[in-house]
PAFI-936743 format. One line per 8 residues: their letters; for each residue x, y, z of N, C-alpha, C. Coordinates in steps of 0.001 Angstrom, whole numbers. Each point is the difference from the previous one (the first is absolute). Example, Ala and Ser with C-alpha at 12.3 -4.5 7.8 and 13.67 -1.06 7.14 Angstrom:
# PAFI-936743
AS = 13190 -5690 7800 -890 1190 0 900 1200 0 ~ -350 1050 -720 820 1190 60 -770 1090 730
This chain:
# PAFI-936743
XXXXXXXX = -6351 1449 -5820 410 1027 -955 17 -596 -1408 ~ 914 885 -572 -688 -584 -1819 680 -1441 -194 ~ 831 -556 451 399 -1421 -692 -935 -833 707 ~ -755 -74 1461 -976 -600 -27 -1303 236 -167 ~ -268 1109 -747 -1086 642 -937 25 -1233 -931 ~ 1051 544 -641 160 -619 -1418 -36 -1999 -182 ~ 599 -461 675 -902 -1149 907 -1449 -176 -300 ~ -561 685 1359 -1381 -143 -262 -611 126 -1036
XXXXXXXX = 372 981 -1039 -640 338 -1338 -272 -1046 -435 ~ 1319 -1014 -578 11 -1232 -914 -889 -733 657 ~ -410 -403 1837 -1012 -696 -403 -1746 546 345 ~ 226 1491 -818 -1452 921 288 -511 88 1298 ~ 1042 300 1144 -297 -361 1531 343 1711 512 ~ 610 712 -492 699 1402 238 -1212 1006 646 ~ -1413 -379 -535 -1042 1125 82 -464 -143 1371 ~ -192 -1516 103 -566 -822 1079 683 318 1251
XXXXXXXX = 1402 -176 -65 800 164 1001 225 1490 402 ~ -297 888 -951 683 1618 386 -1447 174 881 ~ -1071 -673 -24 -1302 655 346 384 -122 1137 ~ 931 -813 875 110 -116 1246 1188 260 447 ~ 240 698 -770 1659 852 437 -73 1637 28 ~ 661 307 1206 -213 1789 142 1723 424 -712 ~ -199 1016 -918 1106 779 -769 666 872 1017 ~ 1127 -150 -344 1066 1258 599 839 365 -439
XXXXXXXX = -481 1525 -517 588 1082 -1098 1342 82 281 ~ 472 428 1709 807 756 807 594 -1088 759 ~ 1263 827 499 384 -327 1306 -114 1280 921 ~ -317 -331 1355 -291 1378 1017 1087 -363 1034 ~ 1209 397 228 1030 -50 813 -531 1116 1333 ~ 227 -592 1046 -898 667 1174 1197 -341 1205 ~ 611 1516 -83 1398 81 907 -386 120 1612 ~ 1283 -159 541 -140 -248 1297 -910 1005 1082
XXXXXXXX = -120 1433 -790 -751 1139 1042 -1508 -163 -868 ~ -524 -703 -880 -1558 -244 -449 -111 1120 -1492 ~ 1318 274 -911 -319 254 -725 168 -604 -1288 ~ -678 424 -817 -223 -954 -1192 314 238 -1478 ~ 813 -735 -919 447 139 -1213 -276 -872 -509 ~ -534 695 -1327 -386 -1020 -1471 704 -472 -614 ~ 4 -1109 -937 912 -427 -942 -703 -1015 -1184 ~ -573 564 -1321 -650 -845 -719 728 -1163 -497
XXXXXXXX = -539 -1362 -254 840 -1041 -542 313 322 -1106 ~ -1389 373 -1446 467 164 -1171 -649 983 -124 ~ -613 -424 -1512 -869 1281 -162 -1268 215 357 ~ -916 748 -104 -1025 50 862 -1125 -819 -10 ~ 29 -809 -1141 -867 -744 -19 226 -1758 176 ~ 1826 160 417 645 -1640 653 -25 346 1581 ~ -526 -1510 -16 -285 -285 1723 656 -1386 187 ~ 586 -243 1078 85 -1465 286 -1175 -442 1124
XXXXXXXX = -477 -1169 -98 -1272 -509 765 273 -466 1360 ~ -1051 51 518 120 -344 1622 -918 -1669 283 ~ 326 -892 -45 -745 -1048 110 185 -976 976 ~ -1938 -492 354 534 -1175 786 693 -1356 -615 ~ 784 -706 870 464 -914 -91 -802 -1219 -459 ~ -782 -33 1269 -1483 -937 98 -772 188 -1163 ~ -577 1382 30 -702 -82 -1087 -89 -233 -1446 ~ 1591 561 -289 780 -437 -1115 148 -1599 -482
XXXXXXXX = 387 -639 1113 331 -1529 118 -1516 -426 -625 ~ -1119 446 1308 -1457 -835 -853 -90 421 -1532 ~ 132 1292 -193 -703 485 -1278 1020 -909 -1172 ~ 1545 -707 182 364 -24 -1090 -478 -1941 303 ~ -36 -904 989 -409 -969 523 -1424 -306 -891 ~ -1395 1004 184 -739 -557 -1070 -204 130 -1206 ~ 994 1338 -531 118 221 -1500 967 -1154 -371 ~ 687 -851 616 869 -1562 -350 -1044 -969 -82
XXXXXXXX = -821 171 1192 -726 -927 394 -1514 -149 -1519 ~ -404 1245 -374 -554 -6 -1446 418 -460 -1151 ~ 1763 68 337 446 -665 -1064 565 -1557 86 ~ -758 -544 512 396 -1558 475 1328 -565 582 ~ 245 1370 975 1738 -398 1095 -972 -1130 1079 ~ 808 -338 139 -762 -1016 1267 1027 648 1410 ~ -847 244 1257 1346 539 926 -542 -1488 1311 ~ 966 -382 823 -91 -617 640 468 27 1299
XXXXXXXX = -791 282 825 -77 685 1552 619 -1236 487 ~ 1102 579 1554 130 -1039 990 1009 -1357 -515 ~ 907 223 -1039 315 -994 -659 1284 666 -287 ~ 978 -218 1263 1521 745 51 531 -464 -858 ~ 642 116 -722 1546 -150 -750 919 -674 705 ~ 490 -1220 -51 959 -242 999 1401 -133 -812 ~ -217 -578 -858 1454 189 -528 -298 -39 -1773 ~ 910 -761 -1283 223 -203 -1067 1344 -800 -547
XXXXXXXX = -518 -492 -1157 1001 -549 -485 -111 251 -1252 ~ 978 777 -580 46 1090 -1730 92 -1247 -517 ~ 721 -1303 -178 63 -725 -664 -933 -529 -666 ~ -1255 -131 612 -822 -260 -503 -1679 472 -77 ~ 508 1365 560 -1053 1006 246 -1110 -345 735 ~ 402 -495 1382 -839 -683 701 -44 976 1080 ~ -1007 324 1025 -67 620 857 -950 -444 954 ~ 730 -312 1645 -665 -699 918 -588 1134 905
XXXXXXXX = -1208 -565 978 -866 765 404 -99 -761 1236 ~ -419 1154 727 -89 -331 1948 -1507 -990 -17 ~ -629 -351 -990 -849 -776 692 24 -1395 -777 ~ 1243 -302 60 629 -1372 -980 77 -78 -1324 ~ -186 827 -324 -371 -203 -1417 987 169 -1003 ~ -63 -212 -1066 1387 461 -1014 -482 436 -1530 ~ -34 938 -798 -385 606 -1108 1301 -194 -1262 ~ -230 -440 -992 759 389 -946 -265 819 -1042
XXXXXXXX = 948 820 -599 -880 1156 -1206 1490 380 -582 ~ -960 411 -1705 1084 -412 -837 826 1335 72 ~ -315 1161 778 1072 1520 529 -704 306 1320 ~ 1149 389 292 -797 564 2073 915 1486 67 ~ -1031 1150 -9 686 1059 475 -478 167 1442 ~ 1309 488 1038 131 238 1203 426 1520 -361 ~ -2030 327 910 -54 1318 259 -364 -11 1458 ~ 665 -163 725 -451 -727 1361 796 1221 930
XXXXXXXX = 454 1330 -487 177 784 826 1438 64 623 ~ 801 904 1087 988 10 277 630 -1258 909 ~ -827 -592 315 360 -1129 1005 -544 -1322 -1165 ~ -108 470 -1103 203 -876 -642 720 -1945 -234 ~ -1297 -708 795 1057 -1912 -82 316 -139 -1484 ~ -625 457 -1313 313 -780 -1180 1542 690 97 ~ 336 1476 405 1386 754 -616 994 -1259 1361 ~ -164 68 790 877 -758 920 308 -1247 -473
XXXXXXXX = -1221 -1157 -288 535 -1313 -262 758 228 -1338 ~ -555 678 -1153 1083 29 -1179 1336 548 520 ~ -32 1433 1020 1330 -232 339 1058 -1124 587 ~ -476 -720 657 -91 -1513 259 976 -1038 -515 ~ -1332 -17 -868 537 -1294 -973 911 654 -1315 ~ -282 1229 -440 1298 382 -1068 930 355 459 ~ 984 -13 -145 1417 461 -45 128 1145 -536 ~ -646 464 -1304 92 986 -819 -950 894 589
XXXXXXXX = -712 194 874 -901 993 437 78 212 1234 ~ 683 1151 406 417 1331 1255 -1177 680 199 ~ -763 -260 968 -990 1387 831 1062 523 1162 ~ -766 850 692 355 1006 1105 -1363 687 480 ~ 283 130 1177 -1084 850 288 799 892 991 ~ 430 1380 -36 339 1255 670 -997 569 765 ~ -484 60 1507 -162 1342 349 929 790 543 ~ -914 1566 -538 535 1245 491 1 231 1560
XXXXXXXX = 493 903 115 159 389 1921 -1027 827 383 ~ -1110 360 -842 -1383 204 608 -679 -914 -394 ~ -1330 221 723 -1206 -743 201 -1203 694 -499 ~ -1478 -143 220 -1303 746 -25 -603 -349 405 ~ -1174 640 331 -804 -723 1314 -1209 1189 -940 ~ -1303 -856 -19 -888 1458 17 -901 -54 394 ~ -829 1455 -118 -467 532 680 -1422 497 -626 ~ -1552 322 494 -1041 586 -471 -746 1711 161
XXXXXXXX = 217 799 -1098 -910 993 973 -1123 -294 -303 ~ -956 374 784 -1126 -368 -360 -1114 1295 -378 ~ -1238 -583 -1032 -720 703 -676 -546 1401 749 ~ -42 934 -252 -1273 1207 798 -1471 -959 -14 ~ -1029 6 843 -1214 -358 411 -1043 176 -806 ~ 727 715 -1017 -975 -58 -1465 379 -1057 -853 ~ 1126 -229 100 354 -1209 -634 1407 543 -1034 ~ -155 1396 -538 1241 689 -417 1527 62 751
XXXXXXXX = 701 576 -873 2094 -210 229 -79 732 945 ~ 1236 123 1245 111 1058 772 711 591 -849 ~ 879 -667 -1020 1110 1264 -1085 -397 -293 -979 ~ 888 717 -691 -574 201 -1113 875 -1551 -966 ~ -1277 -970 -843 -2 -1006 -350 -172 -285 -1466 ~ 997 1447 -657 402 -79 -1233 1336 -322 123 ~ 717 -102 1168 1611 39 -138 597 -1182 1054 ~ 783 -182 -414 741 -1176 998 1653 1025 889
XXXXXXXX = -667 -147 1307 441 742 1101 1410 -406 632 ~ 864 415 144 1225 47 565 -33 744 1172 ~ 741 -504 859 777 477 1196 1498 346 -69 ~ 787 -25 -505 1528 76 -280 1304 -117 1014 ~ 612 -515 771 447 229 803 1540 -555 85 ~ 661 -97 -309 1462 -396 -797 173 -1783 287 ~ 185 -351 922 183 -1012 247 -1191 -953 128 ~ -1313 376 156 -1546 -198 272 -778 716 -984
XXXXXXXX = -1246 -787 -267 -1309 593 -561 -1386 -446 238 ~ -681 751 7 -1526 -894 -173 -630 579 -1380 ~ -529 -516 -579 -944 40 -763 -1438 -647 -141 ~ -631 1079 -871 -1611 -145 -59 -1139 -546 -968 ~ -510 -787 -211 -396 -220 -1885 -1511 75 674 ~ -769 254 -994 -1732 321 103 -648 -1848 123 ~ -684 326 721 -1132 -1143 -525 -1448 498 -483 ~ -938 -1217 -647 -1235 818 -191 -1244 181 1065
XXXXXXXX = 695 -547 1025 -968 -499 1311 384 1631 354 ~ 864 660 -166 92 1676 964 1160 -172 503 ~ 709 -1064 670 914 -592 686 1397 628 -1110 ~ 1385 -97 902 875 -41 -465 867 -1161 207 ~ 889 -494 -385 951 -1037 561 1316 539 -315 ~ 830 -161 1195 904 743 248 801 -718 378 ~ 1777 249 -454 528 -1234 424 1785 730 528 ~ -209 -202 1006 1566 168 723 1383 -347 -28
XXXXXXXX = 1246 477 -829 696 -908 -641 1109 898 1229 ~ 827 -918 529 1371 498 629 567 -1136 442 ~ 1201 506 596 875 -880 196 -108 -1323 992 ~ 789 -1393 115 -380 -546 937 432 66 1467 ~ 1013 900 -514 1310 52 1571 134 1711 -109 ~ 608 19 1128 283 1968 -153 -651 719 880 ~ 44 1035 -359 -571 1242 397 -1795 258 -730 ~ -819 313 107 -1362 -204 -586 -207 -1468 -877
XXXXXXXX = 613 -527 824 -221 -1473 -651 -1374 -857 575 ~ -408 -934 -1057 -1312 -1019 1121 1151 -681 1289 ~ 703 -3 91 747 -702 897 -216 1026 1395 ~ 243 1270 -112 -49 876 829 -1225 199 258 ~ -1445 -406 -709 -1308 433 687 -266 -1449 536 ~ -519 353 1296 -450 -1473 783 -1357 437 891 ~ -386 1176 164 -1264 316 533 -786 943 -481 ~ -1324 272 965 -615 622 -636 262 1637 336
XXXXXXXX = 1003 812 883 317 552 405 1378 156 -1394 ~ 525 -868 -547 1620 182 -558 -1070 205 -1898 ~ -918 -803 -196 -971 659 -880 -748 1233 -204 ~ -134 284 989 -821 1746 267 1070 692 -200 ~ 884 -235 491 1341 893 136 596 477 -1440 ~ -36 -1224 -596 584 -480 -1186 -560 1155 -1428 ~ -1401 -407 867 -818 828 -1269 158 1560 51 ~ 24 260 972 -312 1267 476 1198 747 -277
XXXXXXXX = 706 -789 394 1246 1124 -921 276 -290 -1318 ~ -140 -850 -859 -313 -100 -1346 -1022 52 -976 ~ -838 -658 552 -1516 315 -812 -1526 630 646 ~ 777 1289 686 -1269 224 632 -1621 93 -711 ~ 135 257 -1521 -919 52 -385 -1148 -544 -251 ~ 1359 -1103 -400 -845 -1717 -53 -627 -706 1465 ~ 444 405 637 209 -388 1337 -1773 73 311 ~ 159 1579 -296 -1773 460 528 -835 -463 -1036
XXXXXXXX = 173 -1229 -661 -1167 -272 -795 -111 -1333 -78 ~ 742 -191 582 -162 -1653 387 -116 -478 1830 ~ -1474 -104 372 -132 124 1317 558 -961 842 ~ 131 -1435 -719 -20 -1481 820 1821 -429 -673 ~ 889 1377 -24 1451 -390 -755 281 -987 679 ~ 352 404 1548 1079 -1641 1154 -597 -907 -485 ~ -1354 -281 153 -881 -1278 -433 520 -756 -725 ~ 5 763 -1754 335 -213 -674 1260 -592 -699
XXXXXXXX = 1378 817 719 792 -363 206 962 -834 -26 ~ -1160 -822 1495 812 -1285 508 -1351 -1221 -500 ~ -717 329 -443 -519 -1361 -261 -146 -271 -1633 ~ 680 1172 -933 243 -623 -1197 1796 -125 -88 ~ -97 -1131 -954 1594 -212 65 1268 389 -295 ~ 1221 222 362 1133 347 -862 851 -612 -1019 ~ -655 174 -1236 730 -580 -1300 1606 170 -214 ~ 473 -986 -448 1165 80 -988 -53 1124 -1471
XXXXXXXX = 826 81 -453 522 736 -1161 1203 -791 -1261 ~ -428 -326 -614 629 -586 -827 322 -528 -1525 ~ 894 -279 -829 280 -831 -915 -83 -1467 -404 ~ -746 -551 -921 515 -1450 -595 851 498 -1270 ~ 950 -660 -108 834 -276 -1164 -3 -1038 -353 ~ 333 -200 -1724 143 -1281 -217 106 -277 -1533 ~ 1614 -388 134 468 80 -1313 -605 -1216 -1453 ~ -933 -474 518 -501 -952 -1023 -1816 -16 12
XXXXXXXX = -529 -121 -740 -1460 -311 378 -1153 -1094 -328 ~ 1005 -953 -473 -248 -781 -1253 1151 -1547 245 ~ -1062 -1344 519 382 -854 64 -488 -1096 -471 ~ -79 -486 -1250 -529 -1228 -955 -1369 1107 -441 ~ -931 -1054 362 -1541 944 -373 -402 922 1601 ~ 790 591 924 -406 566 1048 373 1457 87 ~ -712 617 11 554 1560 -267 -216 506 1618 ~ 465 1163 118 -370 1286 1498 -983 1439 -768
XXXXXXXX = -526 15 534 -371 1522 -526 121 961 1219 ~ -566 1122 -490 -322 1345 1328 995 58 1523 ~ -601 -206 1025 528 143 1040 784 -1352 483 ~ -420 -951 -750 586 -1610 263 1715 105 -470 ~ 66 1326 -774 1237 17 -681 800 1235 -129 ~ -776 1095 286 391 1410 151 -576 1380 1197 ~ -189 -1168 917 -458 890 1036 799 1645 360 ~ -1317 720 355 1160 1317 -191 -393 798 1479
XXXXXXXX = 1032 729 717 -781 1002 954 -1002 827 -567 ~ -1182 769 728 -1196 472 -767 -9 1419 -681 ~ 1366 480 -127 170 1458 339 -351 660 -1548 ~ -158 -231 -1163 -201 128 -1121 -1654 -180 -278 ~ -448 -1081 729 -1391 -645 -577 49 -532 -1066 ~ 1492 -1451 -600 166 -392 -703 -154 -1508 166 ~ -253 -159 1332 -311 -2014 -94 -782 -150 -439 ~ -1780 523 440 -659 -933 -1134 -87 533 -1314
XXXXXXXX = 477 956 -364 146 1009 -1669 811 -1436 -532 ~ 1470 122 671 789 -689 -967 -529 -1789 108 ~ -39 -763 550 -1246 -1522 312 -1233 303 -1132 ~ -721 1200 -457 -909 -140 -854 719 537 -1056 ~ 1247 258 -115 882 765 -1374 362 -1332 -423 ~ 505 -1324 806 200 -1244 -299 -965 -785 -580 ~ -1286 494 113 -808 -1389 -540 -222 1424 -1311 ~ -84 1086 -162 175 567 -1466 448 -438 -753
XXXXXXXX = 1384 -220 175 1121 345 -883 -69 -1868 -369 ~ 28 -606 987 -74 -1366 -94 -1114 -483 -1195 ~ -1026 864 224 -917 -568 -950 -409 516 -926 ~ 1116 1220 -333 352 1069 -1804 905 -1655 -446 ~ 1223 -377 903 600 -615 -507 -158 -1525 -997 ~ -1047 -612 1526 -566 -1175 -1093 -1196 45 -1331 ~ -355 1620 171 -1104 -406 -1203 1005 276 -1088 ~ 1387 403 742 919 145 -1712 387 -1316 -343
XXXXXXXX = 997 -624 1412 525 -1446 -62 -1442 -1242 -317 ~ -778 142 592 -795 -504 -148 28 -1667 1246 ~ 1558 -129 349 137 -1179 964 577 262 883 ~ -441 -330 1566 1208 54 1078 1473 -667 -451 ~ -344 -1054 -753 1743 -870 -88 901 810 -1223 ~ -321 991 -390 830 1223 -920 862 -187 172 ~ 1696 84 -220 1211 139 -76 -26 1429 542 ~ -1211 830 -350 403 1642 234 -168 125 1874
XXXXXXXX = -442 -853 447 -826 416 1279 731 546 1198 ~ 1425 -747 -504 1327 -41 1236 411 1460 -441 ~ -21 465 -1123 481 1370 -397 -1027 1289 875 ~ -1217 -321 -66 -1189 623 71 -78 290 1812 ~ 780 -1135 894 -306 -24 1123 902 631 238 ~ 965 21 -408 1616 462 619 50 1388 -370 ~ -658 560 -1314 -369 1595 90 -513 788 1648 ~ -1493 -1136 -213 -743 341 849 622 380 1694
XXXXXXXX = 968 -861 417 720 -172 1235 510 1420 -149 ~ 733 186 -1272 549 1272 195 -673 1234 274 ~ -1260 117 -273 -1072 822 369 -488 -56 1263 ~ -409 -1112 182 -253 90 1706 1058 15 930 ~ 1299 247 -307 620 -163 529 925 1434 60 ~ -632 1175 -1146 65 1460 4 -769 543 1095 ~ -1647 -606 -591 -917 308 1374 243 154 1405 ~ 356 -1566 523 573 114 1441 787 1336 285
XXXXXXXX = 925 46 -885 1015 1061 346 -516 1228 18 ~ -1046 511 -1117 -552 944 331 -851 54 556 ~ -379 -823 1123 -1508 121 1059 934 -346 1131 ~ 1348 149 192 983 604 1173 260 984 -94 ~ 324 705 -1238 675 1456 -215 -1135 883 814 ~ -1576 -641 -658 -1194 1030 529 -288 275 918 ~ 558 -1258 1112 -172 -159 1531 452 1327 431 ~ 1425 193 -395 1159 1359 347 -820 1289 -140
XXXXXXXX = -715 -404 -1624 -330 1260 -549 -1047 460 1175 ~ -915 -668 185 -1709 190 920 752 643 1321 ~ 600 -805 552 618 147 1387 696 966 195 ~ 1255 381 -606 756 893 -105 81 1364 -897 ~ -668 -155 -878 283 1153 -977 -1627 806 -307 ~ -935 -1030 445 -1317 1080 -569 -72 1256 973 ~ 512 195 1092 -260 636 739 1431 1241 -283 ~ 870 -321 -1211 981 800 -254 -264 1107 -932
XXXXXXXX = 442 1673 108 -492 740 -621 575 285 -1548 ~ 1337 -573 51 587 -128 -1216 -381 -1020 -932 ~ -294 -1171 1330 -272 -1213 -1325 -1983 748 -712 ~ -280 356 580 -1592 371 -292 183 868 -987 ~ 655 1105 -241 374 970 -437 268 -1231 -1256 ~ 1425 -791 -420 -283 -428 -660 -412 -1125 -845 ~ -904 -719 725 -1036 -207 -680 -1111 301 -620 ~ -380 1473 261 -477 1580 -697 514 -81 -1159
XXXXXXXX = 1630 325 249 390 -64 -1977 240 -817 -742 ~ -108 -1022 445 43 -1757 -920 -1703 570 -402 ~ -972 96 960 -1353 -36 -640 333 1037 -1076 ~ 208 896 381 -112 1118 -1012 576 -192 -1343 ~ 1599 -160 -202 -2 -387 -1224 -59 -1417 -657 ~ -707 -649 833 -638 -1184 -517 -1046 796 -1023 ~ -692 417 778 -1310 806 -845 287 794 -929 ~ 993 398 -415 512 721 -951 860 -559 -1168
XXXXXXXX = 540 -1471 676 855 -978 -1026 -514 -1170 574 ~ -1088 -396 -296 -432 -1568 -17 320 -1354 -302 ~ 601 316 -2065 813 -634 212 1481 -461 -61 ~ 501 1454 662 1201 -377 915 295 -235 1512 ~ -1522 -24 909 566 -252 1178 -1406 -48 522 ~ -184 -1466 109 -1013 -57 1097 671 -725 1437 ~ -585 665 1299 477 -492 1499 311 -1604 -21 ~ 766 -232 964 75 -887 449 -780 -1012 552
XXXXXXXX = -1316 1005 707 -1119 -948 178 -773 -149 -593 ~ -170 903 -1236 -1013 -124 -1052 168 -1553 -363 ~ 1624 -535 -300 396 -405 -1074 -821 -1096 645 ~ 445 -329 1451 -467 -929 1083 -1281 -893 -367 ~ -684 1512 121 -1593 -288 918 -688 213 -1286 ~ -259 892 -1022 -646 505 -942 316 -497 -1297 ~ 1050 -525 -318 757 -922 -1450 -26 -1491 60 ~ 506 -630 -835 276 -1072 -508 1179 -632 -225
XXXXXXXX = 962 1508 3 1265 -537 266 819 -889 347 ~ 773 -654 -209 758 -1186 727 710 832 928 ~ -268 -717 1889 347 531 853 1805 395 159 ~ 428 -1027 -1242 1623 68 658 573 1415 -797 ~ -1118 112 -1462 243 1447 -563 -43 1120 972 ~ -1479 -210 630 -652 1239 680 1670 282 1523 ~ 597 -1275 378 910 268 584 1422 791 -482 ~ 253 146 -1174 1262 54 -239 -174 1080 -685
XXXXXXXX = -1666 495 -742 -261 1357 -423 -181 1186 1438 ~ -212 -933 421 -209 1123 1771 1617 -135 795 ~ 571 3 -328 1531 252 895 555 619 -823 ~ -94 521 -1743 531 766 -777 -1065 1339 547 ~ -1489 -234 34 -653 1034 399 884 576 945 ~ 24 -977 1115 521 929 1596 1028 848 -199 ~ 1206 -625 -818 1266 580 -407 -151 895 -254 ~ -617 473 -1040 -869 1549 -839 -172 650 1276
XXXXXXXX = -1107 -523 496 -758 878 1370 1211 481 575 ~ 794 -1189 1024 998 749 1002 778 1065 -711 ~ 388 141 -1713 1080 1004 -387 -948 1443 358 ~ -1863 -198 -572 -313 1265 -283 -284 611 1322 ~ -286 -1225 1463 214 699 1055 910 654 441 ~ 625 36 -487 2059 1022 165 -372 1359 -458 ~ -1447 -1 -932 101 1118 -425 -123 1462 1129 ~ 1037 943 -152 -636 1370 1047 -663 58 499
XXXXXXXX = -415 219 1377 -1247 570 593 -1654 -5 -976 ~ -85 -1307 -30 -1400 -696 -520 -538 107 1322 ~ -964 848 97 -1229 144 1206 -508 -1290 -249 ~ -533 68 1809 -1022 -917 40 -1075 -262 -645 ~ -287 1383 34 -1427 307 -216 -254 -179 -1560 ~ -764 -686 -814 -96 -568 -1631 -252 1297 -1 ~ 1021 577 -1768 -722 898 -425 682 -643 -1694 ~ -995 215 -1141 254 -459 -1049 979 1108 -685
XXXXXXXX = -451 1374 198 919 1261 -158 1479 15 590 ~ 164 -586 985 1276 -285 463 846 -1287 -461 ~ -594 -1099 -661 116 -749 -438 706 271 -1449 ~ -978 923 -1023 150 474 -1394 1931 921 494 ~ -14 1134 1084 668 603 249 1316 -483 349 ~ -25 -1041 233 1162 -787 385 655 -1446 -1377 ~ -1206 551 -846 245 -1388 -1472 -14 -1295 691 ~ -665 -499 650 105 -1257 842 -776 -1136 -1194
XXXXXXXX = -735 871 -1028 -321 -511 -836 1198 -717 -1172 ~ 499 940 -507 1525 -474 -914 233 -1109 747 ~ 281 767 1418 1113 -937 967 -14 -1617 -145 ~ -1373 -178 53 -89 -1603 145 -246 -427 -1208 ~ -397 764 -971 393 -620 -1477 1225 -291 -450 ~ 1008 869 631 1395 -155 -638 380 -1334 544 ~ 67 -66 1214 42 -876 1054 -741 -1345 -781 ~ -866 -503 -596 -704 -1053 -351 833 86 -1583
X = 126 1456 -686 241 -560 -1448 1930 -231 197
């Protein structure tokens, strides 16, 4: 989405990369009896992208690789020593360099040994009490979507979800998020009989479009769900970036946004400072924590939201009139996910401007007998317009 748009821009990589990314205008919430509701992200011409991983990884691997990164296969990380910016390697070897950023991901060795050896630097790593496991539909025989592969697909189911994102192969990838213990939990499916079952009373739809589901199932794996925290990022010349330091559950589509919002902002900063050893840098990181550390929180809230509430007729209803007089007062109120996915915003703003939003929302939901059903005439008829101006001024 746009903060790792905006990323790619600075290093003229944005065009390259969207060519291999499919857009999605919508969300299509697809309830338990096979019927189906829309919900645009922004405006009609914002999409958030659907991309491979793989392919992403090569495409940004030789646009580094053009620019004289050197990458070095087969050559683990085994440990470090910040003191002297040395870093040892599984095939004996030992490197020194005059800064080492550890972007080495959630299982991150550089974030562990600095936790380690400083005193002053606290990680954590939290998981949640679900998991994901996923799943493929696969292309029609022409090579086209079985759905429709402008929108990224929901299942909704309070405690459980699956969801759907496009690929450009025709394929979808689909990924199963519920609990680990319980009632419709992965704990509770153990065959291919407790899988059929499973589906069939929850996703029959999906069900019939994915022929080889049991298969599938049990021979791809069941993931964790989780947080890194970590109150420092910055030890002599050794920094953390992205997921090495702010790992987030996926429910926003803010890990790799915010990991490429880090090497942005990181590198607005030094063409101002001009040096990693700045006096400003400790200021600059400790903002930053506070931002990724809004994020996390709001890529849990979203978990609730996807799972529990898209499939709600009030909450849909209003998110109808946030769009609406968004579009009518721009700039007094853009969504919550706009602020997210579509701005530039600092995430801990976009947090603390969206819980004054909600506040607004829950009073004007009090309002009288507000039908379900959107009508802008009923809207005008009821001043819902004033309403949330007064309410904001």
């Amino acid at each position: 989405s746009n903060r790792g748009i905006n990323a790619l821009n600075e290093i003229g990589a944005s065009q390259s990369v969207l060519k291999i990314a499919m857009p999605m205008f919508k969300r299509i919430m697809h309830s338990i009896d096979g019927d189906l509701t829309e919900q645009q992200y922004g405006k009609k011409s914002e999409a958030i992208y659907s991309i491979s991983r793989h392919l992403l990884n090569a495409k940004l691997m030789t646009i580094a690789e053009n620019n004289s990164v050197k990458f070095f296969f087969k050559k683990e990380c085994l440990s470090i020593d910040t003191l002297s910016n040395t870093l040892f390697f599984s095939d004996d070897s030992h490197e020194k360099y005059d800064f080492i950023f550890g972007s080495d991901g959630a299982g991150s060795i550089i974030r562990k040994q600095m936790s380690q050896l400083s005193k002053s630097i606290n990680s954590k790593v939290e998981f949640i009490s679900s998991s994901y496991k996923e799943l493929t539909i696969p292309a029609n025989s022409d090579g086209t979507h079985k759905i429709d592969n402008k929108a990224l697909h929901i299942w909704p189911r309070k405690s459980f979800m699956v969801i759907a994102l496009p690929n450009l192969d025709g394929t979808f990838t689909c990924t199963l998020f519920a609990p680990n213990k319980g009632p419709n939990s992965f704990d509770s499916i153990n065959s291919s009989q407790d899988v059929d079952s499973f589906f069939n009373k929850f996703f029959k739809d999906l069900k019939s479009i994915i022929p080889n589901l049991s298969e599938q199932y049990f021979s791809n794996p069941t993931s964790p769900l989780g947080f890194v925290r970590c109150n420092s990022w910055k030890e002599n010349n050794t920094f953390l970036i992205g997921d090495a330091c702010h790992a987030t559950v996926p429910f926003y589509g803010q890990g790799m946004n915010s990991g490429f919002e880090d090497c942005f902002l990181l590198n607005k900063w030094l063409d101002d400072k001009k040096d990693l050893s700045h006096s400003d840098i400790d200021s600059f990181l400790q903002q930053r924590i506070i931002d990724t550390t809004a994020m996390q929180d709001l890529s849990m809230d979203n978990y609730i939201e996807m799972r529990d509430k898209t499939a709600n007729s009030d909450f849909l209803l209003q998110k109808r009139i946030e769009e609406w007089f968004s579009n009518k007062h721009p700039q007094k109120w853009i969504p919550l996910y706009s602020m997210v996915t579509f701005s530039d915003i600092r995430y801990s703003e976009a947090l603390k401007r969206g819980k004054i939003q909600n506040k607004i929302m829950s009073e004007i939901m009090r309002t009288n007998n507000l039908n379900h059903v959107f009508s802008i005439e009923e809207l005008e008829r009821k001043n819902i317009e004033q309403k949330i101006l007064d309410y904001i001024n």
